[in-house]
C-alpha positions as CSV (number, residue, x, y, z in Angstrom):
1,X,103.4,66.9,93.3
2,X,104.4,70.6,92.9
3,X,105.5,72.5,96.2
4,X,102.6,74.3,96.5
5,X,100.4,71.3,97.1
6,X,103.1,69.8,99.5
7,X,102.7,72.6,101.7
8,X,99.1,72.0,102.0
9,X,97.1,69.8,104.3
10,X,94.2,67.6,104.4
11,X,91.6,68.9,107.5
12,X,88.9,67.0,105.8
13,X,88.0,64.9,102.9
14,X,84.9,63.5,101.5
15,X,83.2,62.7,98.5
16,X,82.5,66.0,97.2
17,X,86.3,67.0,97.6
18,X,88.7,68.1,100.7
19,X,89.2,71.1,103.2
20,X,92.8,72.2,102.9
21,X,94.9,74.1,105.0
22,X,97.7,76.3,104.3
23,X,99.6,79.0,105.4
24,X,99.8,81.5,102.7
25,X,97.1,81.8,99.5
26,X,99.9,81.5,97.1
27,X,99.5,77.9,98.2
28,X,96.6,77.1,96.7
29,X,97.3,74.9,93.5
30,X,95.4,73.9,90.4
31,X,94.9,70.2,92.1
32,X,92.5,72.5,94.2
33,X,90.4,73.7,91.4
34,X,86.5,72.9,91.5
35,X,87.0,70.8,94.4
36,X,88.4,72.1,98.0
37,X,87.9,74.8,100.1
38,X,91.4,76.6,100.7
39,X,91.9,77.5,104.3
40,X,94.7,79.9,104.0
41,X,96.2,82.4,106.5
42,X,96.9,85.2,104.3
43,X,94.8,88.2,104.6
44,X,92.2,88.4,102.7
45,X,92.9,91.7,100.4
46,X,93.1,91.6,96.5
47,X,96.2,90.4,96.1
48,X,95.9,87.2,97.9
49,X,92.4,86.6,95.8
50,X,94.3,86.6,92.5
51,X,96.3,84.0,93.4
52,X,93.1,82.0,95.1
53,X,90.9,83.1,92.3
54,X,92.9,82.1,89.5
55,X,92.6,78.1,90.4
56,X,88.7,78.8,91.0
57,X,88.6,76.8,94.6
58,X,85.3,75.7,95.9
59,X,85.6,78.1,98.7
60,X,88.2,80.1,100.4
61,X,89.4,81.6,104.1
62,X,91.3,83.9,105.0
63,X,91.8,86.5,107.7
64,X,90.6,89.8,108.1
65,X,93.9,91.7,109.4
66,X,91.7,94.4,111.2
67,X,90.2,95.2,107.7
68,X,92.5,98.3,107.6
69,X,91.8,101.6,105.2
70,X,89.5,101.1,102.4
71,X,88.8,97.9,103.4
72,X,92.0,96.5,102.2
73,X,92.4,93.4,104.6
74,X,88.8,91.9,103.4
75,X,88.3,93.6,100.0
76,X,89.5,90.2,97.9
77,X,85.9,88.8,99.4
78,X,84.0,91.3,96.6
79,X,87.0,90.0,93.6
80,X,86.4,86.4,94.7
81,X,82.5,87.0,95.0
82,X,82.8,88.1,90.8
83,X,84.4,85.2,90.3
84,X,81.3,83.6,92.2
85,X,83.8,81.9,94.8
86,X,83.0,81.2,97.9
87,X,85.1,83.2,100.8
88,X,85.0,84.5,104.2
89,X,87.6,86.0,106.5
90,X,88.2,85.2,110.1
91,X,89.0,87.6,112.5
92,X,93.0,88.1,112.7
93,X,92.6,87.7,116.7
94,X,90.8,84.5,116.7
95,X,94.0,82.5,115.3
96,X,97.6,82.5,114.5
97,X,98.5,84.4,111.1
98,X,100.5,82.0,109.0
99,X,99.2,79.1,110.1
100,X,96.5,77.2,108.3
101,X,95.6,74.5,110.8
102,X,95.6,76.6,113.5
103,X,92.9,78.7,111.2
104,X,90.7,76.0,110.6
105,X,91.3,74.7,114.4
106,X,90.3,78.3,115.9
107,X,89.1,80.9,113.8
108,X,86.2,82.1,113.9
109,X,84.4,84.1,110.9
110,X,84.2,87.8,110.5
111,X,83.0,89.1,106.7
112,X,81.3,87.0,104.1
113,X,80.8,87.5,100.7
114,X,77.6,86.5,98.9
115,X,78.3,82.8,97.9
116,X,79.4,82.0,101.3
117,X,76.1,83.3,102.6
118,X,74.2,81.3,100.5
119,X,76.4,78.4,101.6
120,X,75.3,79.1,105.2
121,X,77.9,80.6,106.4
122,X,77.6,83.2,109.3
123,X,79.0,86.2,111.2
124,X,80.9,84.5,114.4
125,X,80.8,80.7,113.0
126,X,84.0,78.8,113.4
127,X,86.3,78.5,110.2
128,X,86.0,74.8,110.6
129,X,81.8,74.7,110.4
130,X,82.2,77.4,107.4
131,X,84.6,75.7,105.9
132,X,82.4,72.4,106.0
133,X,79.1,74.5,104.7
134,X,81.1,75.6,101.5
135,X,82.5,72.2,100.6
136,X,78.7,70.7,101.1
137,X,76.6,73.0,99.6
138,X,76.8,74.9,96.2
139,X,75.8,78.8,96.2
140,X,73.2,79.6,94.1
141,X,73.2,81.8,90.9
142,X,71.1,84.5,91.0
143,X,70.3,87.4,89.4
144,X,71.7,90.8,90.7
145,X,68.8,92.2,91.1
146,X,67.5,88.9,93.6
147,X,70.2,89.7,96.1
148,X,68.9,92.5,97.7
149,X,70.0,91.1,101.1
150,X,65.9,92.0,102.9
151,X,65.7,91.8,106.9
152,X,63.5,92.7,109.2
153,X,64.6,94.1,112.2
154,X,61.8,94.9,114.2
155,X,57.7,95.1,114.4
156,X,56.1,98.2,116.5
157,X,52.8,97.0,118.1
158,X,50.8,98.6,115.6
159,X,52.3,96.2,112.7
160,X,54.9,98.3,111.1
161,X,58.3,96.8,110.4
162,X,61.7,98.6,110.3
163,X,63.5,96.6,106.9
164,X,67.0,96.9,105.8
165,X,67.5,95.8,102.4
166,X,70.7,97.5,100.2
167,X,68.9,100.0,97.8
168,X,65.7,101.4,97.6
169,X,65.0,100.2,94.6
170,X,64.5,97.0,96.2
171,X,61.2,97.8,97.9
172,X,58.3,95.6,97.6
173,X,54.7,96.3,97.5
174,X,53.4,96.2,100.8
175,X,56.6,98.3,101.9
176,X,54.4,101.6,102.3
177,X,53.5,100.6,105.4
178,X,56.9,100.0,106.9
179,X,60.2,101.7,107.3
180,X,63.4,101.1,104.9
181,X,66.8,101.1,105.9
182,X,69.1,101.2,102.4
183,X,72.4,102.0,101.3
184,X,72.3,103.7,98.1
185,X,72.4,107.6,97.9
186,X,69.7,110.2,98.4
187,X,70.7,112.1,95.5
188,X,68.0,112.9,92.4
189,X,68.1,109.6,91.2
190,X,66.9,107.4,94.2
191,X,63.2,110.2,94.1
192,X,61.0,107.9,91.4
193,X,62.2,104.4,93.4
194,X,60.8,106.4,96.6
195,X,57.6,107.9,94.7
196,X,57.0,103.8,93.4
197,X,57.3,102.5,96.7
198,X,56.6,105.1,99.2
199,X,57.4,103.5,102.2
200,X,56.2,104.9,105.4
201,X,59.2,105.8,106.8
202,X,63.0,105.7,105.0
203,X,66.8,106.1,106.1
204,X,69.3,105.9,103.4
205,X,72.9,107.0,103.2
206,X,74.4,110.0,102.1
207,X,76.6,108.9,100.0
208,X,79.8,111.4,101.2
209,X,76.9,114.3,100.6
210,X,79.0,114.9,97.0
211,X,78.9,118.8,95.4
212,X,76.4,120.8,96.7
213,X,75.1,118.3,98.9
214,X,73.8,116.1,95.9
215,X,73.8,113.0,98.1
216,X,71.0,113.9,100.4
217,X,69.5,116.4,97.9
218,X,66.6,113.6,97.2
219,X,65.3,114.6,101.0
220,X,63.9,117.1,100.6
221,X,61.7,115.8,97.5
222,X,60.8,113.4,99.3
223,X,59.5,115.9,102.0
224,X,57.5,117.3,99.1
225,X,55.5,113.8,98.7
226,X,55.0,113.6,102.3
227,X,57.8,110.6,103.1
228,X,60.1,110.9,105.7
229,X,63.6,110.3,105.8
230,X,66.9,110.6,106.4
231,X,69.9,109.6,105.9
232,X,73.4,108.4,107.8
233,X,77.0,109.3,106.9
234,X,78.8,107.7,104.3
235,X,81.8,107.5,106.2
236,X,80.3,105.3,109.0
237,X,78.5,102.7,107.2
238,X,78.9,100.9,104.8
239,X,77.7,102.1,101.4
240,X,75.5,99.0,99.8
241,X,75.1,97.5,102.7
242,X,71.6,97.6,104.8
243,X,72.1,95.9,107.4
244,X,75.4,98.2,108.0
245,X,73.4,101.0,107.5
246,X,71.3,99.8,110.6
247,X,73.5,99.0,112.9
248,X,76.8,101.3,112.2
249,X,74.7,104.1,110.7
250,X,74.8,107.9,112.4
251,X,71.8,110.2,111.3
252,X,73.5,113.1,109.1
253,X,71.0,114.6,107.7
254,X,66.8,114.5,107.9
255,X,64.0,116.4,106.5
256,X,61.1,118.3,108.2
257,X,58.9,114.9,108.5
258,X,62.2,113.2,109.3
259,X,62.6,116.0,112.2
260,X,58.7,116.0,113.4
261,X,59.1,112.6,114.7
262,X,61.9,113.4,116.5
263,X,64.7,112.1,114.3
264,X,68.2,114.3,114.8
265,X,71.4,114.3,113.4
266,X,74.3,112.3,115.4
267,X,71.1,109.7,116.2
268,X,72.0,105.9,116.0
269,X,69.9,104.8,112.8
270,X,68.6,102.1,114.5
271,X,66.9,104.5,116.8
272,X,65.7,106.8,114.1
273,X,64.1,103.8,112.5
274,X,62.2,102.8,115.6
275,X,61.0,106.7,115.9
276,X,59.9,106.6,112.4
277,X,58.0,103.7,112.4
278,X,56.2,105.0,115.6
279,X,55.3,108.1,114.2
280,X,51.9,109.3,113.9
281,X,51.0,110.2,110.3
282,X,49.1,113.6,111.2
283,X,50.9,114.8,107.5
284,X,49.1,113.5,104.5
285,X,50.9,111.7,102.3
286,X,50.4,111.0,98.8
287,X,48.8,108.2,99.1
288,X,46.7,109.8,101.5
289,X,45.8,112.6,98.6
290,X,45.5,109.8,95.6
291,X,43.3,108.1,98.7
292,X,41.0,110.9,98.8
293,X,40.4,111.7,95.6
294,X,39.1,108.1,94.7
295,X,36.6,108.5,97.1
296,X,35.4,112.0,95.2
């Protein structure tokens, strides 16, 4: 038995394979490949993935270390989530740092990666239940272009829904009606996946706004085809990432549609989403115009 294996421990074993705690990730072993979960109290940046990664584990945990600049404390979640691992980080002030059992005994989950989540594993579950969803369940392998992460935050009384999902081009027929909360840019290239979709409402990010504001550029095309938008800064939320758009997203930048329903810059995009699915639509939108000329 190498030294590496001896300085991990059994949390819980069955027939499928073992959770295993240890105090740094360049603990995990090859006796670990295909068949734990490594519970490690090492942050969880890229360094400490390649040495996870490399024995392919079922599933990983590590600790956040207050994320840091760039995302460094979590950002070996994304290498292990390529690698279609498993992995989650707990938050560095639910347990003790360097100590594997006391991870799995207290921590409680802060990021997830994509495999995780389709694992079951949550925002603010303990280590010990994620830990246990990873070694009984097996993620799912989909396409890219199936994760596109939809939620539905709310419904106004008239039926409209405010939906996060991470990229416009992600919208669904039927999504006319509603609002959609995205994370791609709202440069040029995102116009034809509004024109296809042409949701009722739309809040996207700007992507850092880029030379001549290229990120948000696509707002006032939009403005042209009678959909309103906006967008929230790049530097608050994350980019890719709907649901972060929702929740952490400031308003940065709006069109005139955007603006008529009372949307503003430095607005919460959570509230801007609620004003835009409330708005009346006194404008004519396209599908209005394509509406009316059917009926000629």
């Amino acid at each position: 038995m190498n030294d590496a294996v001896e300085r991990q421990s059994v949390a819980l074993s069955n027939a499928r394979g073992r959770v295993m705690c240890m105090d740094s990730a360049y603990d995990v072993a090859a006796a670990n490949t295909d068949r734990d979960v490594v519970v490690n109290a090492s942050y969880c940046g890229v360094l400490p993935a390649r040495f996870v990664g490399r024995h392919r584990p079922r599933g990983a945990v590590g600790v956040d270390c207050g994320v840091g600049p760039a995302g460094a404390g979590i950002a070996g979640l994304w290498y292990l989530e390529a690698l279609r691992v498993p992995a989650a980080a707990a938050d560095v002030m639910s347990s003790r740092l360097g100590d594997g059992e006391d991870l799995f005994r207290r921590g409680v989950i802060s990021h997830v990666n994509e495999p995780a989540g389709c694992c079951g594993v949550e925002r603010g579950m303990s280590v010990a239940d994620a830990a246990t969803r990873m070694l009984e369940v097996d993620p799912v392998d989909r396409a890219a272009d199936a994760i596109d992460n939809r939620e539905v935050m709310l419904t106004t009384e008239s039926g409209r829904a405010v939906v996060c999902t991470d990229s416009i081009a992600f919208g669904r027929p039927g999504d006319e009606h509603n609002v959609l909360v995205t994370a791609g840019h709202t440069g040029r290239s995102a116009v034809p996946y509004l024109t296809k979709v042409r949701p009722f409402g739309f809040i996207c990010s700007d992507g850092g706004r880029g030379a001549e504001d290229s990120g948000i550029v696509g707002l006032e095309l939009a403005n042209a085809l009678g959909l309103a938008g906006a967008t929230v800064d790049a530097l608050g939320a994350a980019m890719g990432d709907g649901h972060s758009t929702y929740v952490d997203g400031v308003i940065s930048a709006c069109n005139e549609l955007a603006t008529s329903a009372g949307v503003r810059i430095g607005m919460a995009a959570s509230d801007a989403a609620l004003l835009l699915a409330q708005r009346r639509a006194d404008v004519a939108t396209i599908n209005d115009i394509d509406e009316e000329k059917g009926t000629r």
